[in-house]
C-alpha positions as CSV (number, residue, x, y, z in Angstrom):
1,X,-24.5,-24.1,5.9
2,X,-27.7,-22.2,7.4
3,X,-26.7,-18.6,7.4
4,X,-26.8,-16.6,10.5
5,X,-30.1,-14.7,11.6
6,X,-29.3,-11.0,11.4
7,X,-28.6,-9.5,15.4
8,X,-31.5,-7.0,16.5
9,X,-30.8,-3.9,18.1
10,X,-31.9,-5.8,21.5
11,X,-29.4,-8.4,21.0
12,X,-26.6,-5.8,21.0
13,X,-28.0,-4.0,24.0
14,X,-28.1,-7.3,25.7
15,X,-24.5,-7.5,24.9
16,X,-22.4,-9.2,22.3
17,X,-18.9,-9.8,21.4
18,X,-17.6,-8.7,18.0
19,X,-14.3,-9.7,15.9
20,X,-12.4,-6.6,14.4
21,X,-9.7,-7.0,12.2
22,X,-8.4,-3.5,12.9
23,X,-7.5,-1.6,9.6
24,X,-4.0,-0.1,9.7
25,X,-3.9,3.8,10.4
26,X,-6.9,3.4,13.0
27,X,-6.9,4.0,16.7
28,X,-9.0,1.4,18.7
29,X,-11.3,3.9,19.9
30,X,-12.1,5.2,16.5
31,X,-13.3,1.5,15.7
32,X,-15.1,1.6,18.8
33,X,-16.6,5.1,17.5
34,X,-17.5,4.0,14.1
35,X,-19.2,0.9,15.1
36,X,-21.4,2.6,17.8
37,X,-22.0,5.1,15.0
38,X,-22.7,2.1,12.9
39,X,-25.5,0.6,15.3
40,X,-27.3,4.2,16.4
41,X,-27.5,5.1,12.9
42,X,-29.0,1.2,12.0
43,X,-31.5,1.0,14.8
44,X,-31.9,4.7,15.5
45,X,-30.8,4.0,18.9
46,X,-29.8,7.1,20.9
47,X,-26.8,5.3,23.0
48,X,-25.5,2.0,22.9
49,X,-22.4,0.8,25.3
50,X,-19.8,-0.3,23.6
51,X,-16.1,-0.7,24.1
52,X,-12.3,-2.7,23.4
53,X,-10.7,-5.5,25.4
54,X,-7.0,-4.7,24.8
55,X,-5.6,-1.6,23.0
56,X,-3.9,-2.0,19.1
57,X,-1.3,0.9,18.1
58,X,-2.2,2.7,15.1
59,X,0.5,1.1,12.7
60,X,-0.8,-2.4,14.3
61,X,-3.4,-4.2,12.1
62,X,-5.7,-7.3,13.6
63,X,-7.6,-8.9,16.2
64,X,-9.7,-6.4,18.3
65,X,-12.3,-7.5,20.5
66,X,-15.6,-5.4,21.4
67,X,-18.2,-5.5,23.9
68,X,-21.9,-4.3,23.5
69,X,-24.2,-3.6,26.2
70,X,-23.8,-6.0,28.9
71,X,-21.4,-7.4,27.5
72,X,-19.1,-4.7,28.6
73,X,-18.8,-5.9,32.0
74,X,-16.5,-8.8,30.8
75,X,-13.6,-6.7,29.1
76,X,-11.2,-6.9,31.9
77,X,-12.0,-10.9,31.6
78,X,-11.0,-10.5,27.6
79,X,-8.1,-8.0,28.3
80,X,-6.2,-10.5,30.4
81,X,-6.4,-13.5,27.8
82,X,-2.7,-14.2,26.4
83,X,-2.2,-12.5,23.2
84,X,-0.3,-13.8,19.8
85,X,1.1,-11.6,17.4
86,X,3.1,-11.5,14.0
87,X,5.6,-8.6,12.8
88,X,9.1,-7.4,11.6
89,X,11.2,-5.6,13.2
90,X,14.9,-3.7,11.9
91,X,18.1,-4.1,13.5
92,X,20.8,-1.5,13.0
93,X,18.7,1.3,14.0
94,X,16.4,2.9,16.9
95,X,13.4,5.5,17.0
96,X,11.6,7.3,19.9
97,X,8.3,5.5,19.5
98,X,10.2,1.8,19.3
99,X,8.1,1.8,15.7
100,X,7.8,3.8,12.1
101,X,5.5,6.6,14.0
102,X,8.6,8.4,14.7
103,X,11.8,9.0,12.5
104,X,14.8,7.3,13.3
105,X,17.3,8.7,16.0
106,X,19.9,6.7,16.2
107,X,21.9,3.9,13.7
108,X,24.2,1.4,14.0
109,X,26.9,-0.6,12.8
110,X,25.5,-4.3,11.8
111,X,28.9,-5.8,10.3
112,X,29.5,-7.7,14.0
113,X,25.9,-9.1,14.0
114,X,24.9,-12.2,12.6
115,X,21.9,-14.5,12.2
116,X,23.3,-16.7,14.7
117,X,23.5,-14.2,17.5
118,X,20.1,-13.0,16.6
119,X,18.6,-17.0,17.4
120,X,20.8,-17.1,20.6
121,X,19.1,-13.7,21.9
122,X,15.7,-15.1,22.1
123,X,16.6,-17.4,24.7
124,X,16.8,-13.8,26.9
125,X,13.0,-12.9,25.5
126,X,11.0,-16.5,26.6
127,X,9.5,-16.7,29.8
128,X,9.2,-13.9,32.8
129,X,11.0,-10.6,32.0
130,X,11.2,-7.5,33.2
131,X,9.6,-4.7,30.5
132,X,9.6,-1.3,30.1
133,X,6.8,0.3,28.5
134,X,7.6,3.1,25.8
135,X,7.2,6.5,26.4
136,X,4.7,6.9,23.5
137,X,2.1,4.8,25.4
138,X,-1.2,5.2,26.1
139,X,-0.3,4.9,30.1
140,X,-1.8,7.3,32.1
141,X,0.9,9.7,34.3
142,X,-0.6,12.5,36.4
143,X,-4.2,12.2,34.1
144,X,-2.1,12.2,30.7
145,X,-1.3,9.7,28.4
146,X,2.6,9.7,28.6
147,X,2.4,9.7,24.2
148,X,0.6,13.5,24.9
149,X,4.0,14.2,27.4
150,X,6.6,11.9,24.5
151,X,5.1,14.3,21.7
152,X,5.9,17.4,24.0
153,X,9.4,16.2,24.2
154,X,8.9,15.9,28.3
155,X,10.3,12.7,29.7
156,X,8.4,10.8,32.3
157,X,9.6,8.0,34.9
158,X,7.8,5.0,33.9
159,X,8.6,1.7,36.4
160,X,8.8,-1.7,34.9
161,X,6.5,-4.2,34.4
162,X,6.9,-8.2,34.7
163,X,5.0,-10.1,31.7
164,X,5.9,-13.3,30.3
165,X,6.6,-14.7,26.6
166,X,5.4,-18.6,26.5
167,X,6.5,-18.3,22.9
168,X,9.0,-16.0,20.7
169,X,10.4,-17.3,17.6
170,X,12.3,-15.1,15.1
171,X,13.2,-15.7,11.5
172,X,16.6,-14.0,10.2
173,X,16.0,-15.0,6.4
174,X,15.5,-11.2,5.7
175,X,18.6,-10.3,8.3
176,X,18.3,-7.2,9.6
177,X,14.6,-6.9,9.0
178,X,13.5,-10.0,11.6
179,X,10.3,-11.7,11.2
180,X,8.7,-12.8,14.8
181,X,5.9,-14.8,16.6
182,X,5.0,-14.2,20.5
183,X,2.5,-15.3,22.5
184,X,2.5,-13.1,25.7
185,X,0.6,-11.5,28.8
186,X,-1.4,-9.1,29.0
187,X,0.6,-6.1,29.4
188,X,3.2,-7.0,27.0
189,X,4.7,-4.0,24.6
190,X,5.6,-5.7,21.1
191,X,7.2,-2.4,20.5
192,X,9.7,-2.9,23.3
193,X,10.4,-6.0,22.8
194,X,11.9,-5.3,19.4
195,X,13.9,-2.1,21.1
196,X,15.0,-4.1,24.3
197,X,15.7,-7.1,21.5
198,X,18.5,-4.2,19.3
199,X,20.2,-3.3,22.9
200,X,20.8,-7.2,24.1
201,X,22.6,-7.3,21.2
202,X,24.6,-4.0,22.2
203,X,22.8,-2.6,18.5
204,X,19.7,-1.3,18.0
205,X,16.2,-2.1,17.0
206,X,12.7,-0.7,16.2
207,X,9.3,-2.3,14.5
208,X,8.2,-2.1,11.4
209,X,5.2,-4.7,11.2
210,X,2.6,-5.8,14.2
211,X,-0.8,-7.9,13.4
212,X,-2.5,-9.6,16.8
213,X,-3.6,-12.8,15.5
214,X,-5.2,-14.0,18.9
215,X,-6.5,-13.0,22.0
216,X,-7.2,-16.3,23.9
217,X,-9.6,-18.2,21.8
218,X,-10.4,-16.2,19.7
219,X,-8.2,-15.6,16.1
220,X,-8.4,-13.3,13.8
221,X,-9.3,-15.3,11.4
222,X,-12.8,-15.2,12.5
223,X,-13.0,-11.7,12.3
224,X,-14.6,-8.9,9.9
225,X,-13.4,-6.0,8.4
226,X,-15.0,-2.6,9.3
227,X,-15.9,-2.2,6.4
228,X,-17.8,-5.2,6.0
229,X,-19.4,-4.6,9.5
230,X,-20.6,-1.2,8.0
231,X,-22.1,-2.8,5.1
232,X,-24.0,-4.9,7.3
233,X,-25.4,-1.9,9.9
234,X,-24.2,1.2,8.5
């Protein structure tokens, strides 16, 4: 196969899209940060647009989409493509965040639970429902992200949201730790759906594992590494 001719620093001010198989630990914008660092630094440019369709949480690993240039007019297009994601997520016990970015607050008693109840949950989970985000969110309240208020301890009324599942299947063969597929909305917390997933089952629940595998068309699989994109243009 005829290898790819390498971009120029016009085709990324023209605009392109790039694959990003977010690292764990990251935030989106420091991808977003190190690849515009990337491309100044490679074509000694002194700005270059450049931002993310669709926002990964730090312990999330996987698909992110940027923009270049031009380009960056069509993130809200991008942003509200369905979304598919892998993970795990622990039943018998709760944290603040809904994930492992905050200790755990709360256990329960699993010995009335059983895989079988688990499979007849999901049935809840599929379709339209009625969400509420997390408090550590990157939702803006009064100018703030409402994490910058959870991290305070201050509580903050957040109104639900309607998004829809067109697919959730769970595996219980590592029961309590439950391996799951979605594909979802835009707008969809994975993080609440594991929490909201423990309290239909009057337990409790948090995740452990999240990797976006596809936003619309576009799969993970296609994407590079950010270390392989600084290779290329660092």
């Amino acid at each position: 196969m005829e290898a790819s001719k390498p971009l120029t620093a016009e085709d990324f001010l023209e605009g392109q899209v790039l694959l990003i198989d977010k690292p764990m630990h990251w935030t989106s914008f420091q991808v977003v940060n190190k690849l515009r660092w990337c491309l100044k630094k490679h074509f000694r440019l002194k700005k270059i647009k450049i931002g993310h369709a669709g926002t990964l949480d730090p312990l999330a690993t996987g698909l992110l989409i940027l923009c270049t240039g031009k380009m960056t007019k069509q993130i809200e297009k991008f942003q509200a493509q369905e979304k598919s994601y892998t993970g795990r997520f622990l039943l018998g016990a709760t944290t603040p965040s809904y994930d492992l970015e905050t200790a755990i607050d709360n256990t329960f008693d699993l010995s009335g639970i059983t895989p079988q109840m688990v499979q007849a949950t999901v049935a809840q989970f599929t379709g339209t429902i009625q969400q509420q985000p997390p408090l550590f969110s990157a939702i803006k309240k009064d100018g703030e992200r409402l994490y910058e208020k959870a991290r305070r301890g201050e509580h903050a009324e957040i109104p639900s949201r309607e998004v829809t599942l067109h697919q959730f299947e769970v595996d219980t063969t590592d029961f309590p730790e439950i391996s799951f597929k979605v594909r979802c909305s835009k707008g969809t917390y994975i993080r609440s759906l594991a929490h909201d997933f423990g309290s239909a089952l009057h337990n409790g629940a948090h995740l452990t594992k999240l990797r976006r595998t596809a936003i619309g068309d576009f799969h993970v699989d296609d994407a590079q590494t950010v270390v392989a994109f600084e290779q290329q243009y660092g």
